[in-house]
N, C-alpha and C positions, 0 to 999 in steps of 0.2 A: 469915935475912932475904933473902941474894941467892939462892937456890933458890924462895925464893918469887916473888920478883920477877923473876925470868928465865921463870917458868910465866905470870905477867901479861902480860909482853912477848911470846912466845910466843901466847898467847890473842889482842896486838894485832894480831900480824904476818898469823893468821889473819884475822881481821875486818876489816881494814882499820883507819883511823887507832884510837886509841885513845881512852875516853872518859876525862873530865876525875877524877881523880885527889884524892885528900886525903892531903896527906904529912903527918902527925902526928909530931911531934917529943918527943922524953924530957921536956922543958920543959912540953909540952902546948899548946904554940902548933898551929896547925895550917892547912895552906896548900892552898890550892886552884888544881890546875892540872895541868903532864902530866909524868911522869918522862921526858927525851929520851933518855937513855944512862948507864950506870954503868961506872965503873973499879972498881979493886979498894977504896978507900979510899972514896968518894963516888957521890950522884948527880948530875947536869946536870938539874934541874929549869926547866922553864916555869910561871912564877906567874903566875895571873890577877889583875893589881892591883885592876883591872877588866872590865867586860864587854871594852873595847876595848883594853886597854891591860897590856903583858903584860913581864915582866922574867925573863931567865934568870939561876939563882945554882943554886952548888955546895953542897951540903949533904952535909958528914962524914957515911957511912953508920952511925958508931957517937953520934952524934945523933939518929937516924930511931930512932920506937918502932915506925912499922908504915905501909905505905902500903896504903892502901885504894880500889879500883879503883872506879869510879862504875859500877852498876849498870847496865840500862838500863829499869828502872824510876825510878832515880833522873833518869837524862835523859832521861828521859817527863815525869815529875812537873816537871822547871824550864821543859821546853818548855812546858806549862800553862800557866802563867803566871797572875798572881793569877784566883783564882776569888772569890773571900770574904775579906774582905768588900765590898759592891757598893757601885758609886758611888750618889750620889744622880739621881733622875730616869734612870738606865739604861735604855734601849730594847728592847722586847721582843727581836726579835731580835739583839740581843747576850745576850742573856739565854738564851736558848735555843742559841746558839754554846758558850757557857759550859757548859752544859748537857750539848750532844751530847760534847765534847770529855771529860767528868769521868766519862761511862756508856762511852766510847771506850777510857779508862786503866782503870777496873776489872776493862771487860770481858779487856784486854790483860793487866795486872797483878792480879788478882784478891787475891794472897796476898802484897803487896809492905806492905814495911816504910809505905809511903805511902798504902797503897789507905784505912786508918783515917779518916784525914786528908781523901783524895778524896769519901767518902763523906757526912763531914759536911759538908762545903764542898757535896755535892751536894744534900744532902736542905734544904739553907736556899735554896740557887738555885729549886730547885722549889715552894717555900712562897711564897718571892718571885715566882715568873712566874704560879704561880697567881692571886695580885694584879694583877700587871702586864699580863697577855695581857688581862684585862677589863675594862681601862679605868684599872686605880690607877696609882698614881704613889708611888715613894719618897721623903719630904723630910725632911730634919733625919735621917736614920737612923731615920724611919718610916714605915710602909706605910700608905697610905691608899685604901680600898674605890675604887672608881665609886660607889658610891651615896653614903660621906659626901663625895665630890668635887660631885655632883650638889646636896647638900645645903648645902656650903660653898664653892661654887664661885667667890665671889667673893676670901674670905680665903687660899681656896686656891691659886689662879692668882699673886696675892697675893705667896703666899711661894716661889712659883717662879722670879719675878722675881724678887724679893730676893733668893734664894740664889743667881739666877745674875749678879749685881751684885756680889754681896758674893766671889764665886766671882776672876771677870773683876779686882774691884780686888785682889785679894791678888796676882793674878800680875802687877800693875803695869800691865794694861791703862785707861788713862783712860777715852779714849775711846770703845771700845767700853763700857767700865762705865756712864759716863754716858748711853751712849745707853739701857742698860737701866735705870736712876733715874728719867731721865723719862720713859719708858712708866709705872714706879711710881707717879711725883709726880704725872702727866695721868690715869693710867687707875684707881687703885688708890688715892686722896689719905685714906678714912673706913677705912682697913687698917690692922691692929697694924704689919703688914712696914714699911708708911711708915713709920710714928713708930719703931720700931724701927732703921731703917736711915738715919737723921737723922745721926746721930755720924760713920755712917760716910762717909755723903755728903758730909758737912762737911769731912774728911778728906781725902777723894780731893779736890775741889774743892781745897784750898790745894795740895797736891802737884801738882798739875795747873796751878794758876797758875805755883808755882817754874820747871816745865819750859818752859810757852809762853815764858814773862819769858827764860828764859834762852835759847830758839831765836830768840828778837825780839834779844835785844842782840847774838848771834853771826851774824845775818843777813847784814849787810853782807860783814864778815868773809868768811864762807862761800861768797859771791858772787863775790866776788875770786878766792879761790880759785881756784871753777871755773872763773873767766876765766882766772886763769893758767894749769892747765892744758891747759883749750880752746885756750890760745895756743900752747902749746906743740908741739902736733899737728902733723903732716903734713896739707896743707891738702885732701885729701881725706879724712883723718882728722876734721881738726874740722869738715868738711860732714856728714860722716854724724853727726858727734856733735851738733851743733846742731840738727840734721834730727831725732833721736830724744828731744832736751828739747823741741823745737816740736811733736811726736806728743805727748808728756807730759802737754806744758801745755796742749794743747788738749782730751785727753781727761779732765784734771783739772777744766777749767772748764766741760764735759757733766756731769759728776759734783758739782760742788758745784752745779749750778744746779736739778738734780734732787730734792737734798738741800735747798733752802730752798725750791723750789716743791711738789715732792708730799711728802715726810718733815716738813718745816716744822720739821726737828729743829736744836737751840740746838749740837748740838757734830757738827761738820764734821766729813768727814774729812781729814787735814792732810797737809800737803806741807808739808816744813823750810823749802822755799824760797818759799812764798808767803805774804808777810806781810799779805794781807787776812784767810785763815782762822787762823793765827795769832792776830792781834789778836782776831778776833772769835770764837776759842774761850778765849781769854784775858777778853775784856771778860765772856761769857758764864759763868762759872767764877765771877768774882769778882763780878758781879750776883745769881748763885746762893747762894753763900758770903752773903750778907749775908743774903736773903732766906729761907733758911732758918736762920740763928742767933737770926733775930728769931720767929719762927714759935711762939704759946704751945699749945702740942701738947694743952694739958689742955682747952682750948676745942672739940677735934675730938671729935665724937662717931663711937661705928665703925659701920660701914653693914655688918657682917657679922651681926651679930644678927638684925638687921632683915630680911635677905633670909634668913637661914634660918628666923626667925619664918614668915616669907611662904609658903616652900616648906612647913614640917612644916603650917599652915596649910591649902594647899591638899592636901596630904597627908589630910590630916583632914575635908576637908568643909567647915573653916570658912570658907565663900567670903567672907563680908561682909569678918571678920578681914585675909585675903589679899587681898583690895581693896584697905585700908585701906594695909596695909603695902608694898602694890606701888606705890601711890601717893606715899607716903612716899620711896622707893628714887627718884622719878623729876623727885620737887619737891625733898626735904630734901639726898639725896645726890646726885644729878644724875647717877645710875647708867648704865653704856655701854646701849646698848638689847640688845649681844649676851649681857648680865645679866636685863634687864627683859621683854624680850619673849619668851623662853621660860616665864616667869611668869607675864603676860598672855598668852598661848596657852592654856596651861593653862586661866586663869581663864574664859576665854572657854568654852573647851571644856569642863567642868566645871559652865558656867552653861547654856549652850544645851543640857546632857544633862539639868540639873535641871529646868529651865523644862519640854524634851520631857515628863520625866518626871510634872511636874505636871501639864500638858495630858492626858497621857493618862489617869494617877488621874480629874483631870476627866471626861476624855469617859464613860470606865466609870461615873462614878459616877453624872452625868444616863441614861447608859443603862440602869442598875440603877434609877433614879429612875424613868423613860418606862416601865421591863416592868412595875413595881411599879404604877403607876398605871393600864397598860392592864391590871390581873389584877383590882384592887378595882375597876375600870370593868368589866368581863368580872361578876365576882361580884356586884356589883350588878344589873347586867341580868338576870340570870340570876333574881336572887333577886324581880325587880320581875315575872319571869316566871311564875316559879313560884306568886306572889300569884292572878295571873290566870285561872289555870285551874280549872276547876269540878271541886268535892269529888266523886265517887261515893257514889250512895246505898247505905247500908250495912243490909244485910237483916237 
């Protein structure tokens, strides 16, 4: 074991530092990190606890079943970093980052204990971008065309929002959650995603009340505070410091007045110390909370049907059909017009091709009518002619 391990230290002293190490133990434990030094009895080992976070310990060399030197295949493969499986709604170009990096390592490590591994991770990146560069989109852990996005583009969008709501409230974000809900609840209200995402709504909403309630009772409180410290300052200390809550506060109240004149949206962005947004994402929350618990969800009919009806419709020719249904989308569901009027564009365009269409059948067909009647007009004369002319006598 130490003639081995002195040809690895050797090998580091060439190369410069040494790469990350697996000290396998007779136990079968096994530790990842770097051998620093050995005596005759032990090694001085560096563990990685974690990425950042590292502890040295002495490990009896008749413990050690064997240390095994990190490739540099293997720190290829970690620099990598997850390739597969891919988040949901990923951007083509990270998709294609992913991509170049995984034809990067095979090309480098062609016959590594890893490249097995690179390769599948790579051949699904590529099935994925061949989706994704064309307009699809991944959700729920599935791949959806351009064309059925085009097709269900209302349910789809739909669940984009939902998932990135549903995404936002898991990592405790409120705020930003809710502001993605009511894009849902305003834009998207005859979608499974709504009704779907009702529980969780409900949810976030109560936890979101606990927190305001409890930034409102500790306000005072927390005011004091800062007075006491501001007090505390060197009196050119607490000018600059009052000087940079008065920038604060001014460009907080540019910001909330933006937010209730062009966004017209119910959840502010919040400062601990202003107790108007506060209350009023507090009062906002629990006004919510009510009105959708009471909400009977089996009354909502979904407007996704309806608009793919519309499309495979116009899809098909059946213009009356797609009328009918476009109409519906605009009275029943009260659909955004950046749903509607790519419908009616169609329909319009599809109808002015038909109408051309018929006018010209027409025109051909009076003009096939006008040659036919000037040939039995022609043949007529002709034949009124031939009446006229004198028999020869026949000898």
């Amino acid at each position: 074991m130490k003639s081995v391990y002195k040809l690895l230290l050797l090998a580091g002293a060439l190369t410069g530092q040494l790469s990350a190490d697996t000290i396998v133990l007779k136990t079968g434990v096994k530790y990842e990190g770097k051998v620093l030094s050995e005596d005759a009895t032990s090694y001085l080992v560096q563990i990685f606890v974690t990425k950042s976070i590292k502890d040295e310990r002495r490990i009896p060399k008749d413990q050690v079943q064997e240390i095994i030197q990190e490739t540099d295949a293997a720190k290829d493969f970690k620099n990598l970093g997850p390739l597969t499986p891919t988040p949901n709604r990923m951007a083509s170009d990270i998709y294609q980052g992913r991509i170049t990096a995984a034809k990067s390592f095979l090309k480098k490590h062609p016959k590594s204990d890893e490249a097995k591994e690179v390769q599948e991770a790579l051949d699904i990146l590529e099935k994925e971008y061949a989706v994704i560069s064309k307009g699809g989109v991944k959700l729920n852990g599935q791949l959806i065309t351009a064309s059925d996005i085009e097709a269900n583009a209302y349910d789809v969008h739909a669940r984009m929002i939902a998932e990135e709501f549903s995404e936002l409230a898991a990592q405790g974000q409120h705020q930003p959650a809710l502001r993605k809900w009511e894009v849902l609840k305003n834009e998207y209200p005859y979608s499974t995603s709504f009704i779907d995402s009702l529980p969780l709504a409900a949810r976030v909403m109560q936890g979101y009340q606990k927190i305001l309630q409890q930034e409102l009772d500790t306000l005072d409180a927390r005011l004091k505070q800062r007075q006491t410290v501001l007090s505390s300052l060197s009196e050119n200390d607490r000018r600059r410091a009052e000087q940079t809550i008065s920038q604060k506060q001014a460009k907080y109240a540019t910001l909330i007045d933006q937010e209730e004149k062009e966004l017209k949206t119910r959840w502010l962005t919040i400062d601990p110390f202003n107790e108007d947004a506060l209350e009023y994402n507090r009062r906002s929350a629990e006004s919510e909370h009510q009105s959708i618990t009471k909400l009977d969800t089996s009354r909502i009919k979904m407007a996704g049907p309806t608009y793919r009806g519309a499309w495979t419709a116009l899809a098909n020719g059946q213009l009356e059909e797609a009328s009918k249904l476009i109409r519906e989308l605009k009275s029943s569901f009260r659909m955004s017009d950046k749903y509607v009027t790519p419908l009616a564009d169609q329909l319009e365009e599809k109808e002015n091709k038909k109408k051309a269409a018929e006018e010209k059948a027409a025109a051909e067909k009076a003009e096939q009518e006008r040659l036919a009647k000037e040939a039995a007009e022609k043949a007529r004369k002709e034949a009124a002619e031939a009446k006229k002319k004198p028999k020869s006598n026949k000898k």
